[in-house]
Every structure is written in C-alpha cells, then in structure tokens.
VEXVEX-737458 format. One record per residue (C-alpha): residue number from 0; residue in one letter; x, y, z. Coordinates in Angstrom, 2 decimals, decimal comma. Layout:
// residues N
ATOM  seq  type        u        v        w
ATOM  NUM     A        X        Y        Z
...
END
This chain:
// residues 103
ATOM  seq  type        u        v        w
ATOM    0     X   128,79    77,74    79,12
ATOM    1     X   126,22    75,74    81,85
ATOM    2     X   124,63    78,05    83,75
ATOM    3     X   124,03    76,52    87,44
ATOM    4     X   120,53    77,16    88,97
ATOM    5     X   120,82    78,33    92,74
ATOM    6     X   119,27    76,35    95,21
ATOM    7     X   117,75    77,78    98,05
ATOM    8     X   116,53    76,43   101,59
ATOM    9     X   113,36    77,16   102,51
ATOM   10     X   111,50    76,95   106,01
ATOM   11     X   107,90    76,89   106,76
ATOM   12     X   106,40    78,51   109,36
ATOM   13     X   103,67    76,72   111,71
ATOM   14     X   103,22    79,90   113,59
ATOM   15     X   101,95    83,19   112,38
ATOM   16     X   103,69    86,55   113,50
ATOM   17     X   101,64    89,02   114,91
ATOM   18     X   101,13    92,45   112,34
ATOM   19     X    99,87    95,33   114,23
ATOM   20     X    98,43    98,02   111,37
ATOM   21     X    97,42   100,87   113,28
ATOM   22     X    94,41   103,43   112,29
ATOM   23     X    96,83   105,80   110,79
ATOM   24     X    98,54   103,04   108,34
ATOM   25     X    94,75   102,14   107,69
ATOM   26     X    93,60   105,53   106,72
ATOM   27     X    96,85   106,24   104,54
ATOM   28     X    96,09   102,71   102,64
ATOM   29     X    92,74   104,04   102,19
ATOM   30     X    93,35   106,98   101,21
ATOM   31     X    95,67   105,75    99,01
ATOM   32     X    93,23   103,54    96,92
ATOM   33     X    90,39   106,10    96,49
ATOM   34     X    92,28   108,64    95,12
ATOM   35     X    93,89   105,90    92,73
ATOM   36     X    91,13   103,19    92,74
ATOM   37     X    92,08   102,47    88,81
ATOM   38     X    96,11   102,53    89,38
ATOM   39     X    98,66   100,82    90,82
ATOM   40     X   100,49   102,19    93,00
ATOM   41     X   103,69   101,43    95,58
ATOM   42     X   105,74   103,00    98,02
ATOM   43     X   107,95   101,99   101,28
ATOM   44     X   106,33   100,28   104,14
ATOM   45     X   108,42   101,66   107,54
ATOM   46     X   107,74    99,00   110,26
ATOM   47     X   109,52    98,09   113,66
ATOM   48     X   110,21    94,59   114,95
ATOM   49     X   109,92    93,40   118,17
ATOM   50     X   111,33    89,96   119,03
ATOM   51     X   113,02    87,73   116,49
ATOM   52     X   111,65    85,13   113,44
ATOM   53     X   113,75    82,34   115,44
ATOM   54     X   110,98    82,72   117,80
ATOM   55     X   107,86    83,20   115,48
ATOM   56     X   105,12    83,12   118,49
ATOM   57     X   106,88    86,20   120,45
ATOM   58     X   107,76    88,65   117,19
ATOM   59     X   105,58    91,49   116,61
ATOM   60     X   105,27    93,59   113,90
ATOM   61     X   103,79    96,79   113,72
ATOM   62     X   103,71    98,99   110,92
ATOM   63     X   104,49   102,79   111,38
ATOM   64     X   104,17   105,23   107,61
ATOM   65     X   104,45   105,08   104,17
ATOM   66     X   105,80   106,85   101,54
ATOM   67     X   103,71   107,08    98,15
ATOM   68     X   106,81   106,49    95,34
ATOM   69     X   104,40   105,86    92,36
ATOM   70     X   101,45   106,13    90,97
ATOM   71     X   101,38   103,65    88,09
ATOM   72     X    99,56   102,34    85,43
ATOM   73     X    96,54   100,34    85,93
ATOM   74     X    98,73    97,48    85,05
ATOM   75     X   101,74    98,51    86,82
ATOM   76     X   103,99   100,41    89,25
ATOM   77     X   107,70   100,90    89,79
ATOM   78     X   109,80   102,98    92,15
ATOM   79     X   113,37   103,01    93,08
ATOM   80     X   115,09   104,19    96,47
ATOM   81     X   116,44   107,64    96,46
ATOM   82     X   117,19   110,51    99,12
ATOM   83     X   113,62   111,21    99,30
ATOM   84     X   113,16   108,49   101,48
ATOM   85     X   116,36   109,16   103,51
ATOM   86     X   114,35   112,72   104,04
ATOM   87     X   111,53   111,34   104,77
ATOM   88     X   112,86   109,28   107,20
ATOM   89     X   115,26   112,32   109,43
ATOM   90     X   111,99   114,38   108,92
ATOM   91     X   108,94   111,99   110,94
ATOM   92     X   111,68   110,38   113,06
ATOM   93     X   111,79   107,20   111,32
ATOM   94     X   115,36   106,41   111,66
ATOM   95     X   114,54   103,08   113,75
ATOM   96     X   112,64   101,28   111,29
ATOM   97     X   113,23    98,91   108,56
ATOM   98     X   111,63    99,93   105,63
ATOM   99     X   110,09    97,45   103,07
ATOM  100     X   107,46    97,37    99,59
ATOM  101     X   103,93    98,38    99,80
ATOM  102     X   101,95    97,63    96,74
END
C-alpha cells in the first residue's frame, strides 16, 4: 500500500495583522510564568477578530482571557478541551470569541 503525502497551498503574508494584548492578558501571562518559571505550561487563548485575513492591513486582533489547562513538565505540556472551558466561557461572557493555544 503507497501512502500519498498531502500537499498543501500555502500563502505568505506581506502585511502584518495588528495583535492588541491588553494589560490584563499581560499580567495573567506574567503571572503565569513566575509561579511556573521552571514548567511548561498551556491553556486556551480567547481572542476576537475584527475584519478579515483577505484583508490583512484592516484585521485586528485582540486578545481577551485565558484559561490555565496544564501545568507541565519542564519539558512539556498537554491539555485537551473539555466542559471546563465551555464553563468558563458562559461564566466571563466569552461566548463571542474564538478560542485558540497558549503555550
């Protein structure tokens, strides 16, 4: 049996897309680190979207909370989605975001 390698298409961007990380995603990342400054650790990253990646130069993306999942190893960390972050979600009025990795 030949297994067939999946080609993907890829596009560069020219133009970067504004992040907007503001104090309180700062001081939870901090936080974060000092009281783990030998682990990894990971968790979801809820941000919103304004504008579209068609039109790079006009999207803005600002981040919002996150959710520890893990506190790993100092070699690794691993999480997987469960109703915890549905919870957490309904409970700081999150419902609008997309959610994504924070490592």
């Amino acid at each position: 049996m030949k297994l067939m390698k999946k080609s993907y298409e890829t596009t560069s961007l020219d133009t970067k897309v504004k992040v907007i990380v503001p104090e309180k995603v700062i001081n939870q990342m901090n936080y974060l680190c000092s009281k783990m400054p030998q682990n990894e650790w990971s968790g979801v990253l809820f941000y919103k979207v304004q504008g579209s990646i068609k039109d790079p130069a006009n999207m803005v993306c600002t981040l919002v909370d996150i959710l520890l999942m893990d506190k790993g190893s100092h070699t690794a960390t691993d999480f997987s989605y469960d109703n915890d972050v549905f919870k957490h979600m309904a409970k700081n009025d999150l419902e609008d975001c997309f959610a994504g990795l924070v490592h």
